[in-house]
C-alpha angles and dihedrals in degrees: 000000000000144000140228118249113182094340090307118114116235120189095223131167116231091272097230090170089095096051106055087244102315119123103228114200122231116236118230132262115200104072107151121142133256101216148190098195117116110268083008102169086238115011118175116281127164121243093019096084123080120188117210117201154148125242080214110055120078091210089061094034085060083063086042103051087044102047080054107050088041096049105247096138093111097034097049112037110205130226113202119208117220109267094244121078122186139111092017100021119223108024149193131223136173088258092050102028130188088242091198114038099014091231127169095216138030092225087076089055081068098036081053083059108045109352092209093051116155133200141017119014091210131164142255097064118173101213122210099214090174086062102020097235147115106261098183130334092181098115101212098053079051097058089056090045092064091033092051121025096011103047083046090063086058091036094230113180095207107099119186095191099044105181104235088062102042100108093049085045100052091045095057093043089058091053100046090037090057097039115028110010090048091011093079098050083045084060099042105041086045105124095190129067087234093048089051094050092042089062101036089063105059089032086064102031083054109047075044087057092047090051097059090042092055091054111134088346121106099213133018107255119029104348090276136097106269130163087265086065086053110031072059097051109061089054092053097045084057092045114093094022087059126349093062102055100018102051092025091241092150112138092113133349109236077232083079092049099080090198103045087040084048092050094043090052083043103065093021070066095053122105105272113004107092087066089064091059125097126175098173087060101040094054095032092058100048107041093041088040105053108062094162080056101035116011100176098057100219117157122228110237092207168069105104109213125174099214094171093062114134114272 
């Protein structure tokens, strides 16, 4: 775990002092637009984007799971970072290469992009290889990249932000986003007992509140697969193999919530997604990773999940 200041990289700790406990998320830098607009500065073109990600992290499993179900696998090429994070923060291996720069760490992908970068060295990360620089690392405007400009160039019918439900969606991807996709780290980078507490309540009154809306429905707006299904997901595939333990939020597994268990089979089933999909990683990367949470880096052998139960 680290940061940038002024380009040079620093192997900091989240600073929770300040906050009385509470683990207060960074907001991202590199914002700028995939377009289809004519002269648009980056307008979508297949083979000049590079995603950069991590099997491990839910934000860049959102970009994953998407570039895969729309069909993006041959227009964005993909470099993974090895599962464990620690002195120098995201890196590369020969087993897991930077296919494009060769780098050894993902922090130089940054310094590439602005050589006195500071803060958070953070994936997912759209890469402009035409201009060699960083276009957005903000995981959500990805997600409608791919969905939008990107999935038009291959012509994919599947559309995960259909228009007539993008006020429902984007209500119910504020609210998971606040108190389940950002609610668990709140609860388990939480250095107080109150903190802690503050962040546990609205996790599990909210994943209460999406049972109940996912009674006798298949999917959570409008009975079809939309980004809020999958902006869920990859919180809820993490859940129980770490969350619970890890991050002691432990008030319930989603395992015990038949309709969140039932949605979560549902999508790890779809084309595509289980491949995606990568446990090793996952639990390898938060327990190893996280020595102020677990300093001895052992590495749970279970749970055992059958993902591929019938739904």
């Amino acid at each position: 775990m680290g940061k940038l200041v002024d380009g040079v990289w620093k192997d900091v700790w989240y600073d929770t002092k300040a906050s009385k406990g509470r683990f207060v998320r960074s907001d991202t830098t590199f914002r700028a637009q995939i377009s289809t607009d004519p002269g648009a500065q980056y307008p979508a073109e297949a083979g000049r984007y590079h995603l950069y990600v991590s099997y491990a992290c839910p934000w860049a499993h959102r970009t994953l799971i998407a570039r895969a179900l729309l069909g993006l696998s041959d227009v964005i090429g993909v470099s993974v970072v090895e599962p464990l994070m620690l002195a120098h923060g995201w890196t590369f291996s020969a087993q897991n290469p930077d296919h494009l720069g060769g780098r050894e760490f993902l922090h130089q992908v940054y310094t590439d992009s602005d050589p006195h970068y500071t803060g958070r060295v953070t994936v997912p990360v759209l890469w402009d290889d035409k201009t060699r620089t960083i276009v957005n690392n903000e995981s959500a405007q990805i997600l409608r990249f791919l969905n939008g400009p990107f999935a038009a160039l291959v012509g994919s019918t599947l559309d995960l932000y259909p228009v007539s439900l993008r006020e429902e969606i984007d209500g119910v991807n504020a609210l998971v986003y606040e108190h389940v996709n950002n609610g668990v780290y709140r609860a388990g980078f939480a250095t107080t007992q109150e903190a802690y507490e503050e962040a546990m309540t609205p996790l599990f009154d909210t994943l209460d509140m999406l049972e109940r809306r996912l009674e006798g429905v298949s999917y959570l707006v409008g009975d079809t697969l939309t980004e809020a299904d999958i902006r869920l997901f990859t919180t809820l595939v993490r859940f129980d193999a770490v969350y619970h333990s890890h991050f002691k939020c432990n008030v319930r597994r989603i395992a015990d919530l038949p309709n969140l268990w039932r949605l979560a089979r549902r999508l790890y089933q779809l084309p595509g997604i289980a491949a995606t999909v990568h446990f090793d990683h996952i639990k390898q990367h938060y327990f190893g990773s996280h020595k102020t949470i677990n300093p001895t880096g052992i590495v749970p052998l279970g749970p055992e999940l059958d993902w591929r139960a019938p739904v």
